[in-house]
C-alpha positions in Angstrom: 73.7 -144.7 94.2 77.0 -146.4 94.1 75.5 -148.8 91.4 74.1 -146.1 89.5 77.5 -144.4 89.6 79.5 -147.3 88.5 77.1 -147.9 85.4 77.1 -144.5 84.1 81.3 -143.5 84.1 81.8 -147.2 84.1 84.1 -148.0 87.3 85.4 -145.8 90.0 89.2 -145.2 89.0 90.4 -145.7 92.7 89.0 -147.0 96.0 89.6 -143.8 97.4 87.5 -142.0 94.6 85.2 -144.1 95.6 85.0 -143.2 99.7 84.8 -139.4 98.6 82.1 -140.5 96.0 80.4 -142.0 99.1 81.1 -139.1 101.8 79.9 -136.4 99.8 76.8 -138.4 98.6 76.1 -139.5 102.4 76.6 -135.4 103.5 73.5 -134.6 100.9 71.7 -137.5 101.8 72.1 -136.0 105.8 71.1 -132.5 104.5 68.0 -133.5 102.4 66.4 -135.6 105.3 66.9 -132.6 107.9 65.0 -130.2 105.4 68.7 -127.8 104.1 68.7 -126.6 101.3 72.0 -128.9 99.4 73.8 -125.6 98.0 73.9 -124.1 101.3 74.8 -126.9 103.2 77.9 -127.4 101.1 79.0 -123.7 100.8 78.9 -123.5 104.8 81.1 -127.1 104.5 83.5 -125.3 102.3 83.8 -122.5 105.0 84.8 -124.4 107.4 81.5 -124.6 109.3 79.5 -128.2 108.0 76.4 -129.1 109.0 75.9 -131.7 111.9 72.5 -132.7 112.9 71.5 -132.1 116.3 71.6 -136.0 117.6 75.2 -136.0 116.1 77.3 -133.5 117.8 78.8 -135.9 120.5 79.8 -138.5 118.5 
């Protein structure tokens, strides 16, 4: 995805552009493979209450 990313806008303007590019992409990614729907998921992140799959929550 980064690749794609980088060849559509060009380059990322900033490393740390970049790391949120990643985060937010790695959050749906988590989301798709546990069966959430994506809007949801990120309006209950906004909220202050993100989704953590189950194996997760110690870490």
């Amino acid at each position: 995805m980064m690749k794609l990313r980088q060849k559509i806008s060009g380059t990322f303007r900033t490393a740390v552009g970049a790391d949120v590019f990643c985060s937010i992409r790695g959050y749906i990614s988590t989301v798709r493979k546990n069966g959430r729907h994506v809007l949801d998921a990120i309006q209950d992140a906004l909220g202050g209450d993100p989704f953590i799959p189950s194996g997760c929550a110690g870490e």
